[in-house]
C-alpha positions as CSV (number, residue, x, y, z in Angstrom):
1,X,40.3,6.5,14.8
2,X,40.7,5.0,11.3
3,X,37.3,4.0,9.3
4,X,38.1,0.6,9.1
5,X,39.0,-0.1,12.8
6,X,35.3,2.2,13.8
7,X,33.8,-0.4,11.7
8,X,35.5,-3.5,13.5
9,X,34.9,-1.9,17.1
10,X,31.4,-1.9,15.8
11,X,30.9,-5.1,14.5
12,X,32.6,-6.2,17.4
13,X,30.6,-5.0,20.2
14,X,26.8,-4.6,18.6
15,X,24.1,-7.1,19.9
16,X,22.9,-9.5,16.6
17,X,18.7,-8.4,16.6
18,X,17.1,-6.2,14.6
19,X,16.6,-2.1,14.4
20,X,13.4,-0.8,15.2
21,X,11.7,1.9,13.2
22,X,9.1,2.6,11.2
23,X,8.2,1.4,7.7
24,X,8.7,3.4,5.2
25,X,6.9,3.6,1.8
26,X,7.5,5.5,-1.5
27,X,5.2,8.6,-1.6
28,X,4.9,11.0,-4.6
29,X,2.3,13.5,-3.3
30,X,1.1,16.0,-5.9
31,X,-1.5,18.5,-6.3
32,X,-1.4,18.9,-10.2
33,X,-1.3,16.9,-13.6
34,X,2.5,16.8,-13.1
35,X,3.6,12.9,-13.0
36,X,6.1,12.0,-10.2
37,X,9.7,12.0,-11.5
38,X,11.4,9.2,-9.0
39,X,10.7,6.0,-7.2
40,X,12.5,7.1,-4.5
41,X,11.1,6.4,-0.8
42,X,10.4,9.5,1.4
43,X,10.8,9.4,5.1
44,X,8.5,8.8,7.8
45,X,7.7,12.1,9.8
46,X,8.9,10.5,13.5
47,X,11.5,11.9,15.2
48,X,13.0,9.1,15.6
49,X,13.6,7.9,11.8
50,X,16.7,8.7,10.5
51,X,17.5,11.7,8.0
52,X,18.0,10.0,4.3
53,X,22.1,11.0,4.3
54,X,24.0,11.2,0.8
55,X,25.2,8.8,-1.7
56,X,29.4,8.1,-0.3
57,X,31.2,8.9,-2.9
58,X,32.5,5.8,-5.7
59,X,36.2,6.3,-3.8
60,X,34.3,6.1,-0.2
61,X,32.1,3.0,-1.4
62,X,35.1,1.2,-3.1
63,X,37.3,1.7,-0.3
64,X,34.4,0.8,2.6
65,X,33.4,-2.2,1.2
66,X,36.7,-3.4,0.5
67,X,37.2,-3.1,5.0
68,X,33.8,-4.9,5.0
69,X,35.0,-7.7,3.0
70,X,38.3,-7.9,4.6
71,X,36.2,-8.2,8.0
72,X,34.0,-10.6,6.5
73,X,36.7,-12.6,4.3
74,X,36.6,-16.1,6.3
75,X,32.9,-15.9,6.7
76,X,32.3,-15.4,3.0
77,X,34.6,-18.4,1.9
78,X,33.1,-20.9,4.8
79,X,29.8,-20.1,3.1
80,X,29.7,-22.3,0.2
81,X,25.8,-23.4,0.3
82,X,23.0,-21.4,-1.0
83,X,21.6,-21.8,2.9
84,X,25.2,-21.1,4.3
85,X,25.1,-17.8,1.8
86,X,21.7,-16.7,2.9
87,X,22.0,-16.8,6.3
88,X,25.4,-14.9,6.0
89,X,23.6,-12.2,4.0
90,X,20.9,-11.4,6.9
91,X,23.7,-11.2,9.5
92,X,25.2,-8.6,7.2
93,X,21.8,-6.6,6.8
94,X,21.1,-6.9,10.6
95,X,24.5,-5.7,11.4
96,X,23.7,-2.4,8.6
97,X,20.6,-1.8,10.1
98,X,22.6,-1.4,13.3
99,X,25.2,0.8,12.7
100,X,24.1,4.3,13.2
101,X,27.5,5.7,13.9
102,X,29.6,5.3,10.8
103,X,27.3,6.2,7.5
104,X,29.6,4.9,5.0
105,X,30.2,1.5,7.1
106,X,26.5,1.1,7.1
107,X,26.0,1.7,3.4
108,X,28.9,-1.1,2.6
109,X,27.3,-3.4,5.0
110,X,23.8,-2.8,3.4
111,X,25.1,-3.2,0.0
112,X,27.3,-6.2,0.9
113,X,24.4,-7.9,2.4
114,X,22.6,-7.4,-1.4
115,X,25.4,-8.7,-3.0
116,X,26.1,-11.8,-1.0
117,X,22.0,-12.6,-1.0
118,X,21.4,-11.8,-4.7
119,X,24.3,-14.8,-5.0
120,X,22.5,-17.0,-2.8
121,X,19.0,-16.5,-5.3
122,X,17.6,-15.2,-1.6
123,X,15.5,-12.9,-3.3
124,X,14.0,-11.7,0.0
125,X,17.0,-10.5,1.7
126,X,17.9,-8.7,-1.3
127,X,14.9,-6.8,-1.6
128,X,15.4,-5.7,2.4
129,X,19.0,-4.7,1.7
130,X,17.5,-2.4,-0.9
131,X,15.0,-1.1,1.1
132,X,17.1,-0.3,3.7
133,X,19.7,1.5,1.4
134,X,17.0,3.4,0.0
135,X,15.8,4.6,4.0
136,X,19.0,5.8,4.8
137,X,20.5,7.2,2.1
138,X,18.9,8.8,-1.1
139,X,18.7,6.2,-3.5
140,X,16.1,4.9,-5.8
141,X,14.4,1.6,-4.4
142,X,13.1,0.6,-7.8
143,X,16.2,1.1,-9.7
144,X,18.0,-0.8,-6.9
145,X,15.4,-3.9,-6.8
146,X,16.1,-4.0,-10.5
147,X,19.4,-4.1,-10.1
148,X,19.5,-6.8,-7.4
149,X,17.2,-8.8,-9.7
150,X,19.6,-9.0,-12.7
151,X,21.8,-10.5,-10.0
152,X,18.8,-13.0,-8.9
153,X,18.5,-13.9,-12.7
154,X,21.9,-14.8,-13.4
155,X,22.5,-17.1,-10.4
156,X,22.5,-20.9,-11.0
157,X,19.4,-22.1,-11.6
158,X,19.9,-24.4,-8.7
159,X,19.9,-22.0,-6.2
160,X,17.0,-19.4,-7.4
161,X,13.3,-20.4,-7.5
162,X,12.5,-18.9,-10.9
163,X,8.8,-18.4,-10.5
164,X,9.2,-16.6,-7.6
165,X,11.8,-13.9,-9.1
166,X,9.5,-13.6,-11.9
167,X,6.6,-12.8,-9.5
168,X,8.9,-10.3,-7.8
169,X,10.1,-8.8,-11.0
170,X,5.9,-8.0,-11.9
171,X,5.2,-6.6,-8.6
172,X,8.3,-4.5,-9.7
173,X,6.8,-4.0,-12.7
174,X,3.6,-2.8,-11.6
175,X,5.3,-0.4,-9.1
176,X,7.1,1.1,-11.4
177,X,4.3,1.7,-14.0
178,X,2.2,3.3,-10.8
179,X,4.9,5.9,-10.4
180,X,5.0,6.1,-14.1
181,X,8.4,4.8,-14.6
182,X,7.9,3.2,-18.1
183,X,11.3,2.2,-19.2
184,X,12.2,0.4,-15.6
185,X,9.2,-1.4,-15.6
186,X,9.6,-2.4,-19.6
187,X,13.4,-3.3,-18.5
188,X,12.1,-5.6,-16.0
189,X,9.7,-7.3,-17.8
190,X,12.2,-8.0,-20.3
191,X,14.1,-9.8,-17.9
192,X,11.3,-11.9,-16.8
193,X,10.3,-12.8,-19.5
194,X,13.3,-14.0,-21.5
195,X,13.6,-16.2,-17.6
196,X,10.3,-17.2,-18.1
197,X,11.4,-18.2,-21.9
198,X,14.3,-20.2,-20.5
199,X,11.7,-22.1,-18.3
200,X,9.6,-22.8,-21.0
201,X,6.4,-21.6,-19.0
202,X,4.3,-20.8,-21.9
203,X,1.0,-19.9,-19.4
204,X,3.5,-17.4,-17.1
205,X,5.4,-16.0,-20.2
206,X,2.0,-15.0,-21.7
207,X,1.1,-13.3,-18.6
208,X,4.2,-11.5,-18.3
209,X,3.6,-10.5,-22.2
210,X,0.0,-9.5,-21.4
211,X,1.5,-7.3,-18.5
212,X,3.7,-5.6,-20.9
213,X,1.5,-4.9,-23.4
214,X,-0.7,-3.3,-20.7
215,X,2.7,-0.8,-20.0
216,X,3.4,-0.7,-23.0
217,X,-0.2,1.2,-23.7
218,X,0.6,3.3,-20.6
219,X,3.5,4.4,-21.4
220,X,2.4,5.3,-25.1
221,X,-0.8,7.0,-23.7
222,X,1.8,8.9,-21.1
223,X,4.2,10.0,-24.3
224,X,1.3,11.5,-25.6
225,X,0.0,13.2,-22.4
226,X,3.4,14.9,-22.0
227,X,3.3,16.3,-25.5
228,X,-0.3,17.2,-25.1
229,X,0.8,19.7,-21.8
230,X,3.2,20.8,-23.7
231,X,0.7,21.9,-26.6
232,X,-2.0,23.0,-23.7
233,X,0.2,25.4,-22.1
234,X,0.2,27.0,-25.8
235,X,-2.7,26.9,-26.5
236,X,-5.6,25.4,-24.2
237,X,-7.8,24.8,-26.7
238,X,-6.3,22.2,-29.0
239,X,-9.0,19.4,-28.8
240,X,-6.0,16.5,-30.3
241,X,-3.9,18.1,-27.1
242,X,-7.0,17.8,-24.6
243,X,-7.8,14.3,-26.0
244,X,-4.5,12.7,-25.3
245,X,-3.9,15.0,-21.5
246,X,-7.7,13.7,-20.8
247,X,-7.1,9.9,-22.1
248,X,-4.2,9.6,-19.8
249,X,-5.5,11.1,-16.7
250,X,-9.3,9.2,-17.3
251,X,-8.2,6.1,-18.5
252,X,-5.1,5.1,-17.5
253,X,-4.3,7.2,-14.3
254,X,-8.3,6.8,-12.6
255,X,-8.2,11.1,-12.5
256,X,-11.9,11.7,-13.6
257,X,-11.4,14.8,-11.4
258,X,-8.7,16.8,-13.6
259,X,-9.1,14.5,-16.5
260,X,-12.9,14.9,-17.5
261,X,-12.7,18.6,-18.3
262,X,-9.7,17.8,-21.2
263,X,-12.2,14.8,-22.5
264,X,-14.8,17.6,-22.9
265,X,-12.7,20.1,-25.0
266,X,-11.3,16.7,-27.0
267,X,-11.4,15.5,-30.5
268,X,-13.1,12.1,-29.8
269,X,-16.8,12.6,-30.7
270,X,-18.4,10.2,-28.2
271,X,-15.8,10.6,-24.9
272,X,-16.1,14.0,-26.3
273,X,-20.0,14.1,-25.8
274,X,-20.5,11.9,-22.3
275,X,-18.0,14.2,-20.9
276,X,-19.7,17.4,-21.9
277,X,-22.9,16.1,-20.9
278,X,-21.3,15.0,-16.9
279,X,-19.9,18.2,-16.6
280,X,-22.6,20.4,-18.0
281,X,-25.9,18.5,-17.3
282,X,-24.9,15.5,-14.7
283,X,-28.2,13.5,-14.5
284,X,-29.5,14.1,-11.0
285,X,-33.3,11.6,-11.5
286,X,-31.5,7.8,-11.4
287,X,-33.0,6.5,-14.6
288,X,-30.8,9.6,-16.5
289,X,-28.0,8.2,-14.3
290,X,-28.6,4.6,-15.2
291,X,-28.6,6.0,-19.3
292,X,-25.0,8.0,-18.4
293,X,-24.0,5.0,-16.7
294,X,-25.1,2.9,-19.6
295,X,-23.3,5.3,-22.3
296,X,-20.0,4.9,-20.3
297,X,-20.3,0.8,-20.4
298,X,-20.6,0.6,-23.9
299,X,-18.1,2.6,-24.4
300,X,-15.6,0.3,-22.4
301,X,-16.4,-2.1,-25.0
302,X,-14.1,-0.5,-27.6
303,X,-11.7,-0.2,-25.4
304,X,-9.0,-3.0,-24.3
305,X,-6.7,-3.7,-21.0
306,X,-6.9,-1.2,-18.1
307,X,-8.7,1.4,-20.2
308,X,-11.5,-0.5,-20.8
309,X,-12.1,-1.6,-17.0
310,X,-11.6,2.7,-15.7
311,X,-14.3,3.3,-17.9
312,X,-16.6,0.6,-16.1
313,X,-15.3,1.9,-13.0
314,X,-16.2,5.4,-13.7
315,X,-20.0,3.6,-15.0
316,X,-20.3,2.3,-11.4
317,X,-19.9,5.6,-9.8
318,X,-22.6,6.6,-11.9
319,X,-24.8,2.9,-11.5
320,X,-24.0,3.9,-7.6
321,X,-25.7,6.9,-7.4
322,X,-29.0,5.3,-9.0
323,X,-29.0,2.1,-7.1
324,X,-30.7,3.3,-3.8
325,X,-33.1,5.4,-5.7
326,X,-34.4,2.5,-8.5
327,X,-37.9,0.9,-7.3
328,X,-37.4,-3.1,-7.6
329,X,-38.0,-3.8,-11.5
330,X,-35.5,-5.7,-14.1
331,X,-33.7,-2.0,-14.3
332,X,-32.2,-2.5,-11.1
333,X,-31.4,-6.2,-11.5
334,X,-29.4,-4.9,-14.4
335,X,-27.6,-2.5,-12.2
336,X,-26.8,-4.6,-9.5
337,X,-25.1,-7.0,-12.2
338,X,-22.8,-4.3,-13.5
339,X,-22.1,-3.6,-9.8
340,X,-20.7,-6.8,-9.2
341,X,-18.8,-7.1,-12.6
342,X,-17.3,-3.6,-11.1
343,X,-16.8,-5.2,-7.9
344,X,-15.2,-8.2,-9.6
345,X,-12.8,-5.4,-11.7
346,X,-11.9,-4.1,-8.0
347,X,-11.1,-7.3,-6.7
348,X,-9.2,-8.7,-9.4
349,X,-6.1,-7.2,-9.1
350,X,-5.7,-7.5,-5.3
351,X,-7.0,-11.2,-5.2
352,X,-4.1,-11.9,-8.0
353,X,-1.5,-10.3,-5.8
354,X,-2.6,-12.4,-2.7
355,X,-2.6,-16.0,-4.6
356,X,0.7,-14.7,-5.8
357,X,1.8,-14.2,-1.8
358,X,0.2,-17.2,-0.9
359,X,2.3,-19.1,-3.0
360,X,5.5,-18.4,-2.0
361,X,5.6,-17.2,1.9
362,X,8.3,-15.3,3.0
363,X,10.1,-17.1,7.0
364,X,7.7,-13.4,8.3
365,X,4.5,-14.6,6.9
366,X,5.0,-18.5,7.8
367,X,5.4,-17.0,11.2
368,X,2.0,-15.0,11.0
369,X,0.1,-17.3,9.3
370,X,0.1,-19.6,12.7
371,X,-0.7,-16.8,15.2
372,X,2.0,-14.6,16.9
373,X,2.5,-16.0,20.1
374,X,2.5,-13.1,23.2
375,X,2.7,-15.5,26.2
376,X,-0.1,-17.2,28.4
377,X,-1.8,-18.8,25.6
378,X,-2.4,-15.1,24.0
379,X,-2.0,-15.1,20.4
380,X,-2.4,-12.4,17.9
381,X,-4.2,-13.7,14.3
382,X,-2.7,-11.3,11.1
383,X,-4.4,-10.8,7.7
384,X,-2.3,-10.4,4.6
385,X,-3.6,-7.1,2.7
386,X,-2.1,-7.4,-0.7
387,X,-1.3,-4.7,-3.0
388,X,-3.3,-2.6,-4.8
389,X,-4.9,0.6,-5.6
390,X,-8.2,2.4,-4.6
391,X,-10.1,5.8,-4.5
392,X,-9.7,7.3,-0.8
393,X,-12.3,9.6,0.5
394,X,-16.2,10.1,-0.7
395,X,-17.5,13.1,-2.5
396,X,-20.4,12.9,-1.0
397,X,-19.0,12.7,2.8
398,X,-17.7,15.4,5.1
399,X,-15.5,18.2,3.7
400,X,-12.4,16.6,4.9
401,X,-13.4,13.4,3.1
402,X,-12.9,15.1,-0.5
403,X,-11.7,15.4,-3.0
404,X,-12.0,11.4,-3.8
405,X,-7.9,10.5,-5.1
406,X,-6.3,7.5,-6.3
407,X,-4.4,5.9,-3.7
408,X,-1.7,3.2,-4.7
409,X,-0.3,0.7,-1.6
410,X,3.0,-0.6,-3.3
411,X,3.8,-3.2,-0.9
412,X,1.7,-5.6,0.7
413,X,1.3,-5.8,4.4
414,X,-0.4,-7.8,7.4
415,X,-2.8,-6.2,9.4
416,X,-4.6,-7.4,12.9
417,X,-7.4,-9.6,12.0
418,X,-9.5,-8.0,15.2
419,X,-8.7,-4.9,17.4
420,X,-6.3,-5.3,19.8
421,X,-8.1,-6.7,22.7
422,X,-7.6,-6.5,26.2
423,X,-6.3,-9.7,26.9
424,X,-3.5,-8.8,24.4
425,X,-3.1,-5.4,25.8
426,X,-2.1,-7.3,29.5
427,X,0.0,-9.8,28.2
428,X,2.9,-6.7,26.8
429,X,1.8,-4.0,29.3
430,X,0.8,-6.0,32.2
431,X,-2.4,-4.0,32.6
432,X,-5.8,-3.1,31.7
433,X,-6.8,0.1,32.0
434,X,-10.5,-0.8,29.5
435,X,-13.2,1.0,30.9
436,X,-15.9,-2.3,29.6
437,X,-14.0,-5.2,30.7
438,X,-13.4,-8.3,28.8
439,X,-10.4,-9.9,27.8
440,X,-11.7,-10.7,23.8
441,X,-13.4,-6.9,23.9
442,X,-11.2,-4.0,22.1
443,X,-8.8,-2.1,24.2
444,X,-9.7,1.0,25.1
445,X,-9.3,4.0,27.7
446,X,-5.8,4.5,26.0
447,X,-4.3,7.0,24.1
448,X,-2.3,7.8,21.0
449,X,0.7,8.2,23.0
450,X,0.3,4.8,25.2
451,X,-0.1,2.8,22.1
452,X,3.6,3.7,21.1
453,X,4.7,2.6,24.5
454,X,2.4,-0.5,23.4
455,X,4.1,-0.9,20.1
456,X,7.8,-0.6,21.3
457,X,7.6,-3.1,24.1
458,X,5.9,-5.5,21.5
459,X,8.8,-4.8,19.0
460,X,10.9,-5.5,21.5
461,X,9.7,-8.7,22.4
462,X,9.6,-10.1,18.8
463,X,12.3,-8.3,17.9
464,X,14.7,-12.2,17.1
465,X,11.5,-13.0,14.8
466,X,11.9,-9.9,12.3
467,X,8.6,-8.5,13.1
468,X,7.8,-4.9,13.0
469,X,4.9,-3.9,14.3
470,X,3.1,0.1,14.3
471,X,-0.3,1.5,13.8
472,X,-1.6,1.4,9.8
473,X,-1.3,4.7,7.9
474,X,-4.6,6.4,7.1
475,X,-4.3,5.2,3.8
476,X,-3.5,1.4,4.4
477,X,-6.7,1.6,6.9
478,X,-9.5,2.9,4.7
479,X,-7.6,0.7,1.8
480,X,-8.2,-2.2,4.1
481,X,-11.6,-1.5,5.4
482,X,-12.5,-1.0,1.4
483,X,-11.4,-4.3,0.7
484,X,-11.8,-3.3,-2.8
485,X,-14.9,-1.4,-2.6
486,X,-16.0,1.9,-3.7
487,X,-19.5,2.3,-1.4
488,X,-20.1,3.9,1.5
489,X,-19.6,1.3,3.5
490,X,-17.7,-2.2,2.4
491,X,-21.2,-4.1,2.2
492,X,-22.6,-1.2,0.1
493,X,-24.2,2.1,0.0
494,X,-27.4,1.5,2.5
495,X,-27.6,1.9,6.0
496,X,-29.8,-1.1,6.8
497,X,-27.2,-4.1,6.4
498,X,-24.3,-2.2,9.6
499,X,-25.9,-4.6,12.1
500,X,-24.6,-7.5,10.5
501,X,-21.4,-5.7,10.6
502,X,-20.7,-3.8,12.9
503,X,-21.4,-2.6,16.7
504,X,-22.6,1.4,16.6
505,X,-25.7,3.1,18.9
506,X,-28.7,1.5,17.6
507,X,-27.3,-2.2,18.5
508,X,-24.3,-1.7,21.1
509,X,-26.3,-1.1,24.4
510,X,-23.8,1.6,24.8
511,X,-20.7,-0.4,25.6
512,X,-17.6,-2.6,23.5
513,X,-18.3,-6.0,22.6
514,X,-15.5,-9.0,22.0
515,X,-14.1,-8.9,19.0
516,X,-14.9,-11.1,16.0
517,X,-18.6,-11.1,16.7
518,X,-20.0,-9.5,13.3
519,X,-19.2,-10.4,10.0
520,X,-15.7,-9.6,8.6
521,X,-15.7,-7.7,5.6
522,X,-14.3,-9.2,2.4
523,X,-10.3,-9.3,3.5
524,X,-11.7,-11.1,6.6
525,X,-10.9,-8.4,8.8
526,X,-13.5,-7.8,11.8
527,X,-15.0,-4.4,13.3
528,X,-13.1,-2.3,10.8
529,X,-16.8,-0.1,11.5
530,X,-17.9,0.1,14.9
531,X,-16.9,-1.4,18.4
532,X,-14.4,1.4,18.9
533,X,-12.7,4.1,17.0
534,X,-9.3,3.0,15.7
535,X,-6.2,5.3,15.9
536,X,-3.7,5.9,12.8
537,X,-0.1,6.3,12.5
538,X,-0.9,9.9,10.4
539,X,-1.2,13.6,11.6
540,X,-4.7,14.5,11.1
541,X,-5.1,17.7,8.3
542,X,-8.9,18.5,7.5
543,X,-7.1,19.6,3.7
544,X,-5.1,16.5,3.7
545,X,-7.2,14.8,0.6
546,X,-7.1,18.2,-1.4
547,X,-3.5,18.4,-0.9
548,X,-3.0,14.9,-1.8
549,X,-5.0,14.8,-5.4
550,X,-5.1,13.8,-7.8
551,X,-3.5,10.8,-7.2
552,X,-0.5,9.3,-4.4
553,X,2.0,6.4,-3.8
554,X,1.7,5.2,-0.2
555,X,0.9,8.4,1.8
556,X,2.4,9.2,5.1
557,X,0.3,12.3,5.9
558,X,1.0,15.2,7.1
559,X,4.7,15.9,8.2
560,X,3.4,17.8,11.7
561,X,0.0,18.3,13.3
562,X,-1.8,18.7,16.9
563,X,-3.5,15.9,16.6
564,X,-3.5,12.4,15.4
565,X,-6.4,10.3,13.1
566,X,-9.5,8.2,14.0
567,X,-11.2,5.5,11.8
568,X,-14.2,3.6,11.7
569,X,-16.4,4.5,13.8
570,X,-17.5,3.4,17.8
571,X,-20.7,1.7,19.7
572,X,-22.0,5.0,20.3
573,X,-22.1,6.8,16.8
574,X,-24.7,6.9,14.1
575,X,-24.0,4.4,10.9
576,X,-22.9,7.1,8.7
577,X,-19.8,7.7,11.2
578,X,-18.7,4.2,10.8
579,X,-18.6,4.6,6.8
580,X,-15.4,3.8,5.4
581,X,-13.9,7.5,4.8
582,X,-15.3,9.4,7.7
583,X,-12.4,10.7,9.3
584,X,-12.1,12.2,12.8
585,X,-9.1,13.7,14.7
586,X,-7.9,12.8,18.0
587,X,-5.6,14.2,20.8
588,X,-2.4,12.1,21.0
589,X,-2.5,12.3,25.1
590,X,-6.0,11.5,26.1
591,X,-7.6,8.5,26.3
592,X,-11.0,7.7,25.8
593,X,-13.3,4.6,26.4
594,X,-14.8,4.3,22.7
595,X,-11.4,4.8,20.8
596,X,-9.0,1.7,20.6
597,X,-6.7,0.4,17.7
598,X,-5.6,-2.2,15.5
599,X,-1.8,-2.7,14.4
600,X,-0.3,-3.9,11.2
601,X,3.0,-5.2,10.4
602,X,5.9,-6.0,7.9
């Protein structure tokens, strides 16, 4: 059977809805000072996602997508409005995501779909098509959401919304900076810029300019950092060599870890000195913590952009340690300010990236913002978690929970605003099997394995609504539970204030509770510690942080395991088990009464 006619039958015969599976995120693992070297997006470790397949060759591609068009040729000249073109484009990225048989039909129908969108200024569906194309086969997402945006640019200003291209083309930005892929990101800021130019935006264009001098820095600091290796590996005592690897990985990267030891052996006389002093004499008494913390602040000070604000972070890890320790006296008032300028730092970034959401909604998160309906007057209420970077783990914590490692979450996502409840449980499975009943407590008495039965029925049932719907990565559920925090819990480092927030031994009377009854943390997400445990999408690996440092891009964990992940903490543990990094593992086939989950969704 001839290519062309396989695709046909296909087209022909395939139900219009969407393809399950799961999301799939860019992750650049590593272990040493070695910067990732591609944007490219790994796969998920289920069995059932599909192996990334070649590139078709440029006579396979040409010759493909000339059948696809051919098939396509009446549809494509009916569609002369920008609506008539967008809704043309997602019937050809539904039918790609569809075709499983025929690898080269798929990737003409996927890059087809880009094409036809990026023409119709849908910026959305273009970004899906690249996503997809990057899932299945082994291309670089960035390079092709650049690509697709140079399209989105140069359609008629009519049909684009210029404002929200130029807030696509910074998240782009900022992705690519995180996986240290200067020149893409500089080449899309270029682009938004000169539209913001053409717009005569003076506020956004000087934004977009403040963003690239910010890369700009980076990628000058990073220049540096890979001549310094260079001169290291020579000789490993060149303090203008250490100063530039130890810059880098401090100030722009967040690696105190592997970066503090080059700072020490540097050239710069007072990073030079703090750094000799943490390593060699860290400050254990909280008013010698309080004067390191001090040192670090002032040294921000000198320091501009992204620099200057690592440096106050690495003060409040300091100011941290003190807090708990300092009687009540103006010393501590002073500390508790810095804290909240830090806290302010934290949130700044994530808060920018939500307004930025907020203001242009994509048809998913119009649909979540009201409540997903399940039937029987049982909705499900969605938080958007926007993107963003944080420190996973807690040096302090268990042995799994170190060492701490920069975490970046490239795309953002919605998550349950509550646990899954009961009520919510019935109205997909049809059952209950909770041990405490009550249709607004968590489900529980389930296990790893029954929420995937869970999850696929509720796929399946908003599967016309583009929803797909799995259980967070361990990553996305500390990040969330953060919510831009760096304590031991996302009110703060004491004990005293988990009542107010969460259901654990001393206040549960030994049983779940609805949902929604103690305060949400600062993302307005509820029992994120306590009630019940919460299950992960991840393999659970007690060396999974050590082999993840010094820093990642949206982590999968571990490709195979025995068992799965737990989070947050239950009604019958201590406080210290519902802090935000303590990590537990769990059998995938056994269910328990104090273990439930949340879901999130893209």
């Amino acid at each position: 059977m001839s290519k062309s006619l396989h695709i046909l039958i296909q087209l022909s015969t395939i139900a219009f809805c969407l393809l399950g599976g799961t999301r799939v995120f860019g992750q650049t693992p590593s272990t040493t000072i070695t910067p990732p070297t591609t944007g490219q997006k790994e796969e998920a470790t289920s069995s059932e996602e599909p192996k990334r397949l070649p590139v078709p060759s440029d006579d396979v591609r040409q010759k493909t997508l000339e059948t696809v068009r051919e098939i396509y040729k009446n549809e494509i000249q009916a569609a002369r409005t920008p609506r008539e073109m967008q809704a043309l484009a997602e019937k050809v990225l539904q039918k790609g995501r569809l075709m499983t048989d025929d690898p080269e039909g798929r990737f003409a129908l996927l890059s087809l779909a880009q094409d036809i969108a990026a023409q119709a200024g849908d910026g959305e569906t273009a970004f899906q098509a690249a996503e997809n194309l990057a899932r299945f086969y082994a291309e670089d997402v960035l390079e092709l959401k650049a690509e697709a945006l140079s399209k989105l640019f140069k359609a008629p200003q009519d049909i684009t919304e210029p404002k929200a291209l130029i807030e696509r083309a910074r998240r782009l930005m900022e992705q690519a900076a995180t996986q240290e892929r200067y020149k893409l990101a500089r080449q899309v800021g270029g682009q938004a810029a000169a539209e913001a130019r053409k717009m005569a935006d003076r506020d956004l264009l000087q934004s977009i300019v403040k963003q690239m001098s910010d890369i700009n820095r980076q990628a000058a600091a990073h220049t540096k950092f890979q001549k310094g290796r260079e001169t290291l590996a020579k000789n490993p005592d060149d303090e203008e060599a250490n100063s530039a690897v130890g810059r880098y990985l401090c100030l722009v990267r967040g690696d105190w870890e592997h970066g503090l030891p080059h700072l020490a052996k540097g050239c710069e006389g007072k990073l030079k000195t703090l750094a000799q002093t943490e390593m060699t004499n860290p400050p254990s008494d909280p008013e010698g913590q309080v004067k390191l913390a001090d040192a670090w602040w002032d040294l921000a000070q000198a320091e501009r952009g992204g620099e200057s604000k690592s440096l106050q972070l690495h003060a409040g890890d300091w100011y941290r340690q003190a807090i708990d320790k300092l009687p009540d006296n103006l010393l501590k008032t002073k500390v508790n300010k810095r804290l909240s300028e830090v806290a302010e730092h934290l949130n700044a970034a994530v808060a920018q990236s939500g307004r930025e959401r907020a203001a242009q909604p994509t048809k998913l998160e119009k649909a979540l913002r009201k409540g997903l309906d399940l039937g029987g007057g049982v909705k499900m209420e969605f938080v958007l978690i926007p993107a963003g970077s944080f420190l996973m783990g807690d040096e302090y914590g268990k042995s799994d929970e170190k060492p701490m490692h920069k975490v970046t979450i490239t795309q953002p996502f919605y998550m349950g605003k509550y646990e899954v409840t009961q009520e919510q449980w019935q109205a997909i499975m049809g059952n209950n099997p909770s041990h405490f009943k009550g249709p607004r407590n968590p489900v529980e008495n389930v296990s790893w394995e029954d929420c995937q039965v869970f999850l696929k029925k509720l796929n399946e049932k908003v599967r016309r609504a583009g929803l797909k719907f799995s259980l967070p990565t361990e990553a996305q559920w500390e990040y969330a539970c953060r919510a831009g925090t760096r304590t031991r819990f996302s009110f703060g480092n004491s004990r005293d204030d988990i009542g107010n927030y969460a259901w654990f031994k001393d206040n549960s009377d030994n049983k779940t509770h609805p949902v929604g009854m103690k305060k949400p943390n600062q993302w307005g997400l509820y029992d994120m510690p306590g009630n019940v445990w919460e299950m992960c999408a991840d393999w659970y690996d007690a060396k999974n942080h050590e082999q993840l440092a010094p820093n990642v891009v949206d982590p999968l964990g571990p490709r195979f395991g025995v068992d799965h992940v737990r989070r947050g903490g239950s009604f019958s543990n201590n406080a210290l088990d519902c802090a935000s990094s303590n990590r537990i593992m769990i059998s995938p086939r056994f269910p328990f009464r104090d273990i439930g989950f949340r879901v999130v969704v893209y």
